[in-house]
KEFI-719010 format. One record per residue (C-alpha): residue number from 1; residue in three letters; x, y, z. Coordinates in nm, 4 decimals. Example, Ala and Ser with C-alpha at 12.3 -4.5 7.8 and 13.67 -1.06 7.14 Angstrom:
BEGIN
+-----+-----+----------+----------+----------+
!   k !   r !        u !        v !        w !
+-----+-----+----------+----------+----------+
!   1 ! Ala !   1.2300 !  -0.4500 !   0.7800 !
!   2 ! Ser !   1.3670 !  -0.1060 !   0.7140 !
+-----+-----+----------+----------+----------+
This chain:
BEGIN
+-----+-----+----------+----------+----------+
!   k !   r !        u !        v !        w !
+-----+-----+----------+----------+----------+
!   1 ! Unk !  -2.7877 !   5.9708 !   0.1503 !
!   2 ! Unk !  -2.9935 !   6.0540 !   0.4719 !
!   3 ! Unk !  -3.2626 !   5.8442 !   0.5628 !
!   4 ! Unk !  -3.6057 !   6.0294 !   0.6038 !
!   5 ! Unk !  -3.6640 !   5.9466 !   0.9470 !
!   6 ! Unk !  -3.2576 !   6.0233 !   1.0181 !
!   7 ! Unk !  -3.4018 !   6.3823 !   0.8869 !
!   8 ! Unk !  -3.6559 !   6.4357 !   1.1164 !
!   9 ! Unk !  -3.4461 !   6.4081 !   1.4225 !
!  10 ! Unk !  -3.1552 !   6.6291 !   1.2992 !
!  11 ! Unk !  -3.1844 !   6.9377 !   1.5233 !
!  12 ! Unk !  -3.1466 !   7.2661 !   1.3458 !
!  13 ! Unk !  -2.8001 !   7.4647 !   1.4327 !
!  14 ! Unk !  -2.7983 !   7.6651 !   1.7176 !
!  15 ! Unk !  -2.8980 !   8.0744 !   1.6443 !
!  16 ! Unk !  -2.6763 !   8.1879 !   1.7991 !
!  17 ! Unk !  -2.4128 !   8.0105 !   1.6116 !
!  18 ! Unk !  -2.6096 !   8.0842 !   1.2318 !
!  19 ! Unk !  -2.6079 !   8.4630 !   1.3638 !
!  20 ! Unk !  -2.2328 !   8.4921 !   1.4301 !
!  21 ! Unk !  -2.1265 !   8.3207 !   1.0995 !
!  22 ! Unk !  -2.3488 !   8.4964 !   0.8884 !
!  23 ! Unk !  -2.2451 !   8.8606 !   1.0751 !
!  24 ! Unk !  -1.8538 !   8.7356 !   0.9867 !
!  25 ! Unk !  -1.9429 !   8.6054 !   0.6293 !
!  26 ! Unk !  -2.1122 !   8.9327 !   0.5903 !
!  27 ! Unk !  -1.8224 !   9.1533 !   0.6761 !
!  28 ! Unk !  -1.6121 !   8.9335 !   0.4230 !
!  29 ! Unk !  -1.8143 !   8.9679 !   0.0985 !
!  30 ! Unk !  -1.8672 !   9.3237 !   0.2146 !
!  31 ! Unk !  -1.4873 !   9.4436 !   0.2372 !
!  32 ! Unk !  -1.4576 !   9.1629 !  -0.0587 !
!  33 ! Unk !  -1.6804 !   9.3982 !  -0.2985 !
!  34 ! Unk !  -1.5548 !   9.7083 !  -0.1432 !
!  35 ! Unk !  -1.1497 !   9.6043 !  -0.2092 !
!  36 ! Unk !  -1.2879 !   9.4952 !  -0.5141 !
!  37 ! Unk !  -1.2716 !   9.8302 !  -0.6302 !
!  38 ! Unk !  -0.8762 !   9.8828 !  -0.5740 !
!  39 ! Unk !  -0.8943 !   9.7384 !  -0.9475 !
!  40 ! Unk !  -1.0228 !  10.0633 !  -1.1205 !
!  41 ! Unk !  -0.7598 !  10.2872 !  -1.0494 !
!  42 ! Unk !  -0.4772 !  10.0398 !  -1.0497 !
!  43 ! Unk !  -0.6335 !   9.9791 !  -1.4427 !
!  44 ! Unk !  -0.6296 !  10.3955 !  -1.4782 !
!  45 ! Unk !  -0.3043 !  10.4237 !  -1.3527 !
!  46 ! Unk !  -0.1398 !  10.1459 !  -1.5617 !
!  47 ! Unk !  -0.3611 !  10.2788 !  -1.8707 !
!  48 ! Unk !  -0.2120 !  10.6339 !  -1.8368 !
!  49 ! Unk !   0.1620 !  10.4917 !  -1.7908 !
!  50 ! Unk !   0.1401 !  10.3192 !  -2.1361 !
!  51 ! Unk !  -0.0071 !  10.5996 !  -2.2512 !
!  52 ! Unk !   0.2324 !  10.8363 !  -2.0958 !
!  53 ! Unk !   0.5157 !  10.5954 !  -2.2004 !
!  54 ! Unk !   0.4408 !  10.4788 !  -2.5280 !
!  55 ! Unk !   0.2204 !  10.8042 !  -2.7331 !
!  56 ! Unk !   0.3598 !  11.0424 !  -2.5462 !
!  57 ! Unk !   0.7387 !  10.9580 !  -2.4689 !
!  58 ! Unk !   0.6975 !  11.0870 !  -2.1169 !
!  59 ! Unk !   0.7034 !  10.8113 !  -1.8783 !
!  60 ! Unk !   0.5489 !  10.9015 !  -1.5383 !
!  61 ! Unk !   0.7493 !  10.8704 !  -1.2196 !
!  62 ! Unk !   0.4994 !  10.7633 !  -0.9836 !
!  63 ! Unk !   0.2789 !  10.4807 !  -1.1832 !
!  64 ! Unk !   0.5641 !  10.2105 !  -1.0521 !
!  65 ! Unk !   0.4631 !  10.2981 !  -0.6984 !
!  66 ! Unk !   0.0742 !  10.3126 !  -0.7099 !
!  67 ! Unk !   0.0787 !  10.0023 !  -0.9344 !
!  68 ! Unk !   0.2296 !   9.7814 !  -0.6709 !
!  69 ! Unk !   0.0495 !  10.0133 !  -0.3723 !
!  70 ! Unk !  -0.2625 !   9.9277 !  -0.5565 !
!  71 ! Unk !  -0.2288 !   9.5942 !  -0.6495 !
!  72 ! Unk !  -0.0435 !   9.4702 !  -0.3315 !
!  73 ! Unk !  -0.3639 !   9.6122 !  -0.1496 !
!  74 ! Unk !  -0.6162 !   9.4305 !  -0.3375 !
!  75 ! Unk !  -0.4816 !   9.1498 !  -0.3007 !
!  76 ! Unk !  -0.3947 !   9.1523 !   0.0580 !
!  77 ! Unk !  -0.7047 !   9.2861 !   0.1567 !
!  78 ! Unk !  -0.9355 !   9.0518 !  -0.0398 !
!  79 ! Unk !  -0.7599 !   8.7387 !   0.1077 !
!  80 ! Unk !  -1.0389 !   8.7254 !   0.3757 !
!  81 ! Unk !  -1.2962 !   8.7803 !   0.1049 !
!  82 ! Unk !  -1.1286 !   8.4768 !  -0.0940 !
!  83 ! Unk !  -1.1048 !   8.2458 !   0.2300 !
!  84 ! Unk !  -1.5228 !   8.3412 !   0.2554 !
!  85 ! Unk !  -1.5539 !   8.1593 !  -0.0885 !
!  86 ! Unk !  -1.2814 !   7.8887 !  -0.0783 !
!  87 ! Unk !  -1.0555 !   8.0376 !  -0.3188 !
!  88 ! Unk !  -0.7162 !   7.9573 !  -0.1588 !
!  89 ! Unk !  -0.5136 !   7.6266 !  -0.2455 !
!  90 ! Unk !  -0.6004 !   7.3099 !  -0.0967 !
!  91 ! Unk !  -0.5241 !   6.9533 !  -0.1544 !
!  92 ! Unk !  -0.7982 !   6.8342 !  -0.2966 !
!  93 ! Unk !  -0.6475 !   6.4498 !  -0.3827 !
!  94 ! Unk !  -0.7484 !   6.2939 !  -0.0403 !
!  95 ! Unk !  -0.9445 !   6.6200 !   0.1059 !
!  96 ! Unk !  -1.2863 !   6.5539 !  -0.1740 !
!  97 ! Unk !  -1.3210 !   6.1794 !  -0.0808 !
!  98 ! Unk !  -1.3491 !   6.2313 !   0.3368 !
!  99 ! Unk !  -1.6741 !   6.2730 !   0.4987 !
! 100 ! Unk !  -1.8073 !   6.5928 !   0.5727 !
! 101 ! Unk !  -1.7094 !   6.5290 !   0.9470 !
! 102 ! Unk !  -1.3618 !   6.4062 !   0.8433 !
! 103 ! Unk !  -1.3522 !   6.7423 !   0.6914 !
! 104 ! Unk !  -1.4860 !   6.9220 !   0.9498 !
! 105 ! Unk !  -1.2059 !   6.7861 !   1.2141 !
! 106 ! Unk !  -0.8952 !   6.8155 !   0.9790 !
! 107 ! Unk !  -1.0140 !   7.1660 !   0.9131 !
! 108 ! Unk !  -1.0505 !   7.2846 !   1.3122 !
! 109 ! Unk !  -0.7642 !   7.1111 !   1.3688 !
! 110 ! Unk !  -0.5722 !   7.3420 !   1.1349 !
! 111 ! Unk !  -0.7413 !   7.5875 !   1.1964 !
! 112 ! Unk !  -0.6370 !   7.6203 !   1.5504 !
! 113 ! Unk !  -0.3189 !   7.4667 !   1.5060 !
! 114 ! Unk !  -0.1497 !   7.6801 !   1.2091 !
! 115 ! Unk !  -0.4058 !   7.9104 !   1.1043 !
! 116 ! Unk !  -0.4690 !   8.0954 !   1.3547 !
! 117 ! Unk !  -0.0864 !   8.1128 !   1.5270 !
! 118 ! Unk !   0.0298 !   8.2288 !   1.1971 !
! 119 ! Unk !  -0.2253 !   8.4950 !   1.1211 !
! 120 ! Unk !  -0.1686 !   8.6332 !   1.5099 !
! 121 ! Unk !   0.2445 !   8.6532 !   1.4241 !
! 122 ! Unk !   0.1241 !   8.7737 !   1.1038 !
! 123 ! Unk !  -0.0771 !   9.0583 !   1.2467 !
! 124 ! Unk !   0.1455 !   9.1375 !   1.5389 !
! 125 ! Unk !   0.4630 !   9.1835 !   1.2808 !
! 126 ! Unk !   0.2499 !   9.3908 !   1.0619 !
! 127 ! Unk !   0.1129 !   9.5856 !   1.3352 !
! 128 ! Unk !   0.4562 !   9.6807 !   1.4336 !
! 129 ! Unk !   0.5805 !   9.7640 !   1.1184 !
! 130 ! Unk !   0.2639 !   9.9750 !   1.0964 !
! 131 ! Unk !   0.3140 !  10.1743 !   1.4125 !
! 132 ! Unk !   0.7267 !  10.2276 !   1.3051 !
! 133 ! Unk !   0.5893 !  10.3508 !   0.9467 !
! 134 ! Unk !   0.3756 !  10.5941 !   1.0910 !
! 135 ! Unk !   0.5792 !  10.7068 !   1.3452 !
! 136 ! Unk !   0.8245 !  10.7754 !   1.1432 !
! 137 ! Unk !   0.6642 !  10.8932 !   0.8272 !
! 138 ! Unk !   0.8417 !  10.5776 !   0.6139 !
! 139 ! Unk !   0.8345 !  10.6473 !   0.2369 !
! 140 ! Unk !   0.9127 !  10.4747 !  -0.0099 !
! 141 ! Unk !   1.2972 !  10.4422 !  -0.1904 !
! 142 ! Unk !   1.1703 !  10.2490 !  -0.5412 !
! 143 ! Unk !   1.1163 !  10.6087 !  -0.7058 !
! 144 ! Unk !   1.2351 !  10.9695 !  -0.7252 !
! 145 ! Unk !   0.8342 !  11.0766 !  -0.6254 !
! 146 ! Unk !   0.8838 !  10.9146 !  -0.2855 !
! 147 ! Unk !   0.4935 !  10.8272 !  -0.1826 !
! 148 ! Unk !   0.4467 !  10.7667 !   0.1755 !
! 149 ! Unk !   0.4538 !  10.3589 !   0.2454 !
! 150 ! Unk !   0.2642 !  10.4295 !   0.6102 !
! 151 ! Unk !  -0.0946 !  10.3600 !   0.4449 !
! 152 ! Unk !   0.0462 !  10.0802 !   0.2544 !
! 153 ! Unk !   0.1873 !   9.8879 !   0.5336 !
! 154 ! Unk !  -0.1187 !   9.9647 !   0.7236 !
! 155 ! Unk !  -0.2864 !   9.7410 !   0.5461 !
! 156 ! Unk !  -0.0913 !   9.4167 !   0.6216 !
! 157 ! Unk !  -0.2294 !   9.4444 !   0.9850 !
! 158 ! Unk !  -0.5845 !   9.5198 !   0.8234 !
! 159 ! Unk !  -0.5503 !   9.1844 !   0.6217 !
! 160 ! Unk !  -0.4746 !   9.0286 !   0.8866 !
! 161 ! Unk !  -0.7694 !   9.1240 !   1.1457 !
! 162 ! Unk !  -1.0114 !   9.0578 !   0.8732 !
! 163 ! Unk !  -0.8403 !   8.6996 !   0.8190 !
! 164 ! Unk !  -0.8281 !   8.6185 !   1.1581 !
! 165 ! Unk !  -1.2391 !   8.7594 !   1.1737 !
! 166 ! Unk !  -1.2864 !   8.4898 !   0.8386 !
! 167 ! Unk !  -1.0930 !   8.2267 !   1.0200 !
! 168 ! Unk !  -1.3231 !   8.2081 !   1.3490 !
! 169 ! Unk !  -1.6143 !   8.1621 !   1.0836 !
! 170 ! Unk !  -1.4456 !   7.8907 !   0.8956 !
! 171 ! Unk !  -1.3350 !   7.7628 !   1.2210 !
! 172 ! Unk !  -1.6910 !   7.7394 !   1.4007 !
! 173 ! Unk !  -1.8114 !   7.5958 !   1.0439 !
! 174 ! Unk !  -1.5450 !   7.3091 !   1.1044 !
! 175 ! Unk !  -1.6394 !   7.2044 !   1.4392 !
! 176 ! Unk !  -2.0129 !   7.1826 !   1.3403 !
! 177 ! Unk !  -1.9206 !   6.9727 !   1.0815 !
! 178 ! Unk !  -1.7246 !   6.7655 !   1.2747 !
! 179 ! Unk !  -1.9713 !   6.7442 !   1.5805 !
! 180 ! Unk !  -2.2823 !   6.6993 !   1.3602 !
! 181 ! Unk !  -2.1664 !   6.5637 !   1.0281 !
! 182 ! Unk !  -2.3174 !   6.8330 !   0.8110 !
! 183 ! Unk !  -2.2339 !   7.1662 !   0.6570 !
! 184 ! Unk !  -2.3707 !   7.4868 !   0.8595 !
+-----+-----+----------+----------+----------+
């Protein structure tokens, strides 16, 4: 509990450093609603196979690929979205009885530490693959229809940038915490 007069002298967070987060937050829940979205046609397309399969006898040839396309997008691409609102796994056990500044400094810790080296190897990788895909015109061998896998491994690298943008929010969120004590 903070003591009234504690209150008083608590500065307010820098601008500056309320601007960034929120411009970062912003572009999560944005591409978060947008990616959203992926969900409508996956549901069409797995709708229609079923259909196609199961009234009609006439199983499509292309549903396996934009099923997995689909759904390996949306969930890829919301994982920035999902760090925004605390979705991924934690251990909770010890993590809910620390202070807020306890939390703040195990958090920038690992942020720095693992986070942020594994998301750059992460994006580098999928950058590369990227490039090779679309220099090469990579499609895909799961199917007789063949779709081109070049926008779908595009995306990795995508995930990634927007991770890496979500992690230097939930980074600068950690070391106010653990410099002042209390949320941002």
């Amino acid at each position: 509990m903070v003591d009234r007069s504690e209150w008083h002298e608590r500065r307010a967070p820098p601008t500056a450093l309320v601007s960034t987060v929120r411009a970062i937050d912003g572009v999560a829940e944005t591409s978060g609603h947008i990616f959203c979205w992926l969900a409508v046609p996956l549901v069409l397309a797995l709708t229609w196979e079923v259909l196609a399969r199961y009234a009609f006898h006439a199983p499509t040839i292309w549903a396996y690929d934009v099923t997995y396309m689909l759904y390996g997008s949306m969930f890829m691409l919301g994982a920035a979205y999902t760090l925004y609102r605390g979705g991924h796994i934690r251990t909770d056990i010890f993590y809910q009885s620390w202070s807020v500044r306890t939390r703040g400094r195990v958090d920038a810790f690992l942020y720095l530490c693992l986070f942020f080296p594994g998301m750059a190897l992460f994006f580098w990788m999928g950058l590369q693959e990227a490039i090779q895909a679309w220099d090469i015109r990579e499609v895909s061998d799961a199917s007789p229809w063949r779709p081109p896998l070049y926008p779908f491994k595009t995306v990795i690298p995508v995930s990634a940038f927007l991770l890496i943008l979500q992690g230097v929010s939930e980074f600068l969120k950690s070391a106010y915490a653990a410099i002042e004590g209390r949320p941002l």
